[in-house]
C-alpha positions as CSV (number, residue, x, y, z in Angstrom):
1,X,0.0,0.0,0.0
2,X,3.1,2.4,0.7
3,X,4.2,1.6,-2.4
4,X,1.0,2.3,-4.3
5,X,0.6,5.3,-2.2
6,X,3.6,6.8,-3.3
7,X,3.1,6.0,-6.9
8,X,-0.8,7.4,-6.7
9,X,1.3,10.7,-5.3
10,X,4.0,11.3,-8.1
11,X,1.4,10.3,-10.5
12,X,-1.0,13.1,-9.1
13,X,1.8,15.6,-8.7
14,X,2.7,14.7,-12.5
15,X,-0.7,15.5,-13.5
16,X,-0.8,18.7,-11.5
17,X,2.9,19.8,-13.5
18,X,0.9,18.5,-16.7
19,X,-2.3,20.5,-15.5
20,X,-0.1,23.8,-14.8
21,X,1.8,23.9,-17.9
22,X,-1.5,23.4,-20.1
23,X,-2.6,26.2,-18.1
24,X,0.4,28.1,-18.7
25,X,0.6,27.4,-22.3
26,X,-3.3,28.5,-22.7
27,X,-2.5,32.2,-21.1
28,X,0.6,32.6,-23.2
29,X,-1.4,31.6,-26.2
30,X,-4.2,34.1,-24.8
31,X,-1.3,36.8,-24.6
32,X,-0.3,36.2,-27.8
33,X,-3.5,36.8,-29.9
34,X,-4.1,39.8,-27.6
35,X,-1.3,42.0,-28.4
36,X,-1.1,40.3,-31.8
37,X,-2.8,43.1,-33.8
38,X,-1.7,45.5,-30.9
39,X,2.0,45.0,-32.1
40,X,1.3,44.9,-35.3
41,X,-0.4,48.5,-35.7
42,X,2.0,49.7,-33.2
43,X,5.3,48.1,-35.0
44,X,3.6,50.1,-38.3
45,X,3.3,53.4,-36.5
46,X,6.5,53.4,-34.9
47,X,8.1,52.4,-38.7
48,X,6.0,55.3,-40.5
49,X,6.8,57.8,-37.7
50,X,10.3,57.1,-38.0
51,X,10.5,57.0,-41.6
52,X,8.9,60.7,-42.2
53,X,11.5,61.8,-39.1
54,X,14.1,60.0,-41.2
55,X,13.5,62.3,-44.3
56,X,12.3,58.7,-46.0
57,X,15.0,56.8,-45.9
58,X,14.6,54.1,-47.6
59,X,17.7,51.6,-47.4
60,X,15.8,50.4,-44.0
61,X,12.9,49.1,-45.9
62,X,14.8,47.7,-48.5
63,X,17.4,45.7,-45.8
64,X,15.6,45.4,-42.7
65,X,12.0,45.4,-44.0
66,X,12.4,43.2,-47.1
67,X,15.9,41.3,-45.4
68,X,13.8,40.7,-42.2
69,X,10.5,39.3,-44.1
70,X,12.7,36.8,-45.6
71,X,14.4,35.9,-42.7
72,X,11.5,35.4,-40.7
73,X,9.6,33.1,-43.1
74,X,12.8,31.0,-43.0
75,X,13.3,30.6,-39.6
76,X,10.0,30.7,-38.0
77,X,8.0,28.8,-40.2
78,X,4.9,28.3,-37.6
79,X,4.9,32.1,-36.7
80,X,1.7,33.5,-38.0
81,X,1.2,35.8,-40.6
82,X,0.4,38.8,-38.4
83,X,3.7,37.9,-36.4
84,X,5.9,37.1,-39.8
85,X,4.5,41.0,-40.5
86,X,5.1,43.0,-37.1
87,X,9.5,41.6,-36.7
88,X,10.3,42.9,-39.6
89,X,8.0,46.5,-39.5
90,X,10.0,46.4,-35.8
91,X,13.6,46.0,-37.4
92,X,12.6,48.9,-39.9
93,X,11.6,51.1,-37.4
94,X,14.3,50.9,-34.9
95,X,16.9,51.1,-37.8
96,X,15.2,54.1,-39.5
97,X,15.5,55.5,-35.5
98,X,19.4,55.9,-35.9
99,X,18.6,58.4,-38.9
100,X,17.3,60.5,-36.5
101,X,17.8,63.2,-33.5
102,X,18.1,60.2,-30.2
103,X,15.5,63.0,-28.3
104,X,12.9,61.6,-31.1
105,X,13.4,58.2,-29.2
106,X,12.9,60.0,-26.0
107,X,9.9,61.6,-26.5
108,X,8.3,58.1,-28.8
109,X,8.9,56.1,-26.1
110,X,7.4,58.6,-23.4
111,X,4.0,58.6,-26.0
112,X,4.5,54.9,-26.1
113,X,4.6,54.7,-22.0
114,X,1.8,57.6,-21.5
115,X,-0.2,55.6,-23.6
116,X,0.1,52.0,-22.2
117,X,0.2,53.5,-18.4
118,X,-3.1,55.1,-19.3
119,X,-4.4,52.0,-21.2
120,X,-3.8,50.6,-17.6
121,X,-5.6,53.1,-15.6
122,X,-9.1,52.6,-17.5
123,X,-8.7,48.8,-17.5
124,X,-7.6,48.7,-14.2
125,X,-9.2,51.3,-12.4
126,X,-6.9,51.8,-10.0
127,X,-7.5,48.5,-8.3
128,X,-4.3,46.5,-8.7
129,X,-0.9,47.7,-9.5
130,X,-1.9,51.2,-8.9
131,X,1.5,52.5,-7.9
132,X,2.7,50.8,-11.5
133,X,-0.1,52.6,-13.5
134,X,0.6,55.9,-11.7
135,X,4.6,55.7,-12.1
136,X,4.5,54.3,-15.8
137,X,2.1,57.9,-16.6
138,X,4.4,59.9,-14.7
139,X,7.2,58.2,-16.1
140,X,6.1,58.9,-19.6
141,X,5.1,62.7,-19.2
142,X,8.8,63.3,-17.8
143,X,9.8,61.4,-21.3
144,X,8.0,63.3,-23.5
145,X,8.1,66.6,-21.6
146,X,12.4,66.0,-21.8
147,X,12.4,64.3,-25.2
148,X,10.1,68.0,-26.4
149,X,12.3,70.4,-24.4
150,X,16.0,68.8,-25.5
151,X,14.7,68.6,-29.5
152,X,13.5,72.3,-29.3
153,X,16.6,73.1,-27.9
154,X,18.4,71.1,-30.8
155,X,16.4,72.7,-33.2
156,X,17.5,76.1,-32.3
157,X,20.5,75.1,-31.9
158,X,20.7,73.6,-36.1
159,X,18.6,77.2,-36.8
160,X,21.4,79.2,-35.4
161,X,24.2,76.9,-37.1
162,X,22.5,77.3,-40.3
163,X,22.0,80.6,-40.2
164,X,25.6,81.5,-39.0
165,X,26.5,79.3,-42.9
166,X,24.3,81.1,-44.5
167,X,25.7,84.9,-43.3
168,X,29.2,83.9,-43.7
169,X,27.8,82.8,-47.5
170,X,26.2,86.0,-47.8
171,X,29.5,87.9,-46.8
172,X,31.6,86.1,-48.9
173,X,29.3,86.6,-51.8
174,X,29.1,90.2,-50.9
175,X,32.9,89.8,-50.6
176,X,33.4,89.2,-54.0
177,X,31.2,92.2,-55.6
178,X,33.4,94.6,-53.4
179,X,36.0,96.6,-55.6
180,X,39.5,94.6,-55.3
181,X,42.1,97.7,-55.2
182,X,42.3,101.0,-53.8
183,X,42.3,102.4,-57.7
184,X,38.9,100.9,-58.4
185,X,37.4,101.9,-54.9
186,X,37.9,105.4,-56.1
187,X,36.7,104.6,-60.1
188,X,33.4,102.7,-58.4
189,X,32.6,105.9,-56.8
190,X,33.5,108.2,-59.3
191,X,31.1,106.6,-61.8
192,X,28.0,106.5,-59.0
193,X,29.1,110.0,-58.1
194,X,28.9,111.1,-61.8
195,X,25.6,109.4,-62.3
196,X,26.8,107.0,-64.9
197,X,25.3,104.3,-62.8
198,X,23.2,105.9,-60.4
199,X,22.5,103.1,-57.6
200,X,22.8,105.0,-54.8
201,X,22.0,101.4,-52.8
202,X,24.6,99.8,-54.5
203,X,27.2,102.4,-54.1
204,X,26.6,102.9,-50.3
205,X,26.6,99.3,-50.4
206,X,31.0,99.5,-50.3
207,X,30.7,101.6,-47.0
208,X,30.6,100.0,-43.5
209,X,27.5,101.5,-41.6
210,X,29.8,103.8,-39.7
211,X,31.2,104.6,-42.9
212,X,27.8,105.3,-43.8
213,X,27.2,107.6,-41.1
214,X,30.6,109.3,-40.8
215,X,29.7,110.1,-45.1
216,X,26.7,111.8,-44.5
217,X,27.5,113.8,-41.5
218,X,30.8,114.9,-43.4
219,X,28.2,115.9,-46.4
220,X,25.4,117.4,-44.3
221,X,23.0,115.0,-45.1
222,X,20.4,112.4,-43.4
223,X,22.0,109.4,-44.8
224,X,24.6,108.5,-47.8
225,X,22.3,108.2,-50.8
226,X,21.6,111.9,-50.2
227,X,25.8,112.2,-49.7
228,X,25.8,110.4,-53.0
229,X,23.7,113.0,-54.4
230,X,25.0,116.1,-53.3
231,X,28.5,114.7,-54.2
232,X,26.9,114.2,-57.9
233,X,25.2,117.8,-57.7
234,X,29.0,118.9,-57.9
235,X,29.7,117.1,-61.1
236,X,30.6,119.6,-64.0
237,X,31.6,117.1,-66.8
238,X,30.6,113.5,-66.1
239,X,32.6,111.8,-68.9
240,X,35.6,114.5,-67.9
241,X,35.1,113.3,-63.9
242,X,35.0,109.3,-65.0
243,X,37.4,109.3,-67.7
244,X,39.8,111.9,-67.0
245,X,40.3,110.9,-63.1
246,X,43.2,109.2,-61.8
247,X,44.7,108.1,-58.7
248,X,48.2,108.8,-57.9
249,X,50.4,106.4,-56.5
250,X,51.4,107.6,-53.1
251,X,47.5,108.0,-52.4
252,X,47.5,104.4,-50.7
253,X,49.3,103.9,-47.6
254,X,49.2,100.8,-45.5
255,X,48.3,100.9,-41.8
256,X,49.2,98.6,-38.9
257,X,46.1,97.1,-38.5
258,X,46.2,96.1,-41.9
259,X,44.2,98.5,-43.5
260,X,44.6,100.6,-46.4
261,X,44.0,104.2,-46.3
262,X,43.3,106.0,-49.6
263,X,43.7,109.3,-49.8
264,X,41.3,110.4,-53.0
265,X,42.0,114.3,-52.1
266,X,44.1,115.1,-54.8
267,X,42.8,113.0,-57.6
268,X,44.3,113.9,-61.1
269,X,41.7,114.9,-63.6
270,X,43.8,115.0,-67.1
271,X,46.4,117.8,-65.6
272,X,43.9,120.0,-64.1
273,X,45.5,121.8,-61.4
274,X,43.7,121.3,-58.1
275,X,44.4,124.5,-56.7
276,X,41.6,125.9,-59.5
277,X,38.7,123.5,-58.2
278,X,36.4,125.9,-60.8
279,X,37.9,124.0,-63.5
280,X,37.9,120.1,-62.2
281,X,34.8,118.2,-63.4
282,X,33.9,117.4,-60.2
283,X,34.5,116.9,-56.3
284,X,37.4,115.3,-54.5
285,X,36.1,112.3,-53.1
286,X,37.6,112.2,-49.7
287,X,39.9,110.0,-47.4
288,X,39.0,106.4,-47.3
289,X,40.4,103.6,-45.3
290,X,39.8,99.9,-46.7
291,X,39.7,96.8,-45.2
292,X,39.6,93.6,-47.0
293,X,36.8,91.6,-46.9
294,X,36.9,87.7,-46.0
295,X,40.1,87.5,-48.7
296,X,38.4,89.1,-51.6
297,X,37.0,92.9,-52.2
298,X,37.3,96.1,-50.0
299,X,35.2,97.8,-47.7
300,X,35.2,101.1,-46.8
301,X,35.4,101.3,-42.8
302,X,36.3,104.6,-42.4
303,X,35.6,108.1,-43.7
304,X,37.0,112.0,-43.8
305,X,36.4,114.6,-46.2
306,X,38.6,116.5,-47.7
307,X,40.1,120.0,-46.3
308,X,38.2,122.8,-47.8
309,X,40.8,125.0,-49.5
């Protein structure tokens, strides 16, 4: 009777092992098909999200997506369709994740969190695992307040970047327009100041805006269009003042903090003497000092009329 005994009890504890593992089996089987679709539609948002965040990459799709499909289907033959679906829409999503800012992650997995935290608090009411439904909110607020703040605060940080490339663009383009030499400085404003080409922008457009200020008040005007102007209201003989004008050579004179200063009081008109102002074509343009701009043209930084006689 021991002996039976004994037997009946390892047979019964057998079945109860048996009884448990069925049990076991038929609540992971019940997991399964719940989150089944759940996965699936998430696995697809999570891929599309991070696809448009990616600028739509699409090596991802075409490796992990396709690569992962394949894969699947060869090595998990009994997985079900929906399952054979969701791996590889996972695998695309978390590669086309390292395209992307890492604050995106942040602030995905804090939705993801929020979401399933208060999936939990309308399911669960509060009645079990309350302190879990409460932290896993909490929790995922923090992550998407952080993972909002920090990419704001790399956004403006990429804004400022590019538009620091796209003024030092501008200034080299500007750069480049500048007149390259002393001499031409002094022919650029000859020919706005004789109204050949009269762009009063584009000729104040060589001055420095304290330039631009120290020009007019040396003129007596508002602003240096109207020192343009009353500059060309001087003008005798345009073609004379353009195509008779020279610079001499000891006009430009270096200075020690490598600018140039230009001395365009004594320009030569064709011989005219410049003690008879009466017979020059036009005014003496004034003292300018130059500095060169990022390599290439010169801008004026400085300005002084010339003595009156």
């Amino acid at each position: 009777m021991g002996g039976g005994s004994f037997l009946d009890r390892v047979a019964a504890a057998g079945e109860r092992k048996a009884a448990r593992d069925q049990e076991r089996n038929r609540r992971r089987a019940a997991i399964e098909r719940a989150v089944r679709v759940p996965a699936l539609i998430g696995s697809t948002i999570l891929a599309l999200v991070a696809w448009w965040l990616s600028g739509w990459e699409m090596w991802p799709w075409l490796f992990g997506g396709i690569g992962g499909l394949v894969a699947v289907m060869m090595l998990a033959r009994r997985v079900s369709a929906v399952w054979r679906v969701t791996v590889p829409l996972l695998a695309v999503g978390v590669w086309l994740l390292t395209y992307v800012d890492p604050w995106w992650w942040v602030l995905l997995a804090g939705v993801a969190v929020t979401g399933a935290g208060a999936v939990a608090l309308v399911v669960l009411r509060l009645r079990t695992r309350r302190w879990q439904t409460v932290g896993a909110v909490v929790l995922g607020v923090v992550m998407v307040a952080a993972g909002s703040v920090m990419l704001a605060v790399d956004a403006a940080q990429q804004q400022r970047q590019t538009q620091q490339e796209l003024d030092q663009a501008h200034d080299e383009a500007i750069a480049r327009t500048l007149p390259h030499s002393p001499a031409s400085m002094v022919n650029f404003l000859a020919e706005h100041i004789a109204r050949l080409k009269p762009d009063d922008r584009l000729a104040c457009s060589v001055f420095a805006p304290d330039a631009q200020r120290q020009f007019a008040d040396a003129w007596h005007v508002p602003d240096c269009p109207a020192a343009i102007q009353a500059m060309a209201d001087e003008v005798t003989a345009r073609g004379d003042y353009v195509n008779n004008l020279s610079v001499p050579g000891q006009a430009t004179t270096s200075n020690p903090d490598g600018t140039l200063s230009v001395d365009a009081c004594h320009l030569d008109f064709g011989g005219l003497a410049d003690d008879a102002p009466h017979t020059n074509p036009g005014p003496q343009i004034g003292v300018l000092t130059l500095s060169q701009q990022q390599g290439q043209g010169h801008l004026i930084v400085s300005y002084r009329r010339c003595a009156t006689p």
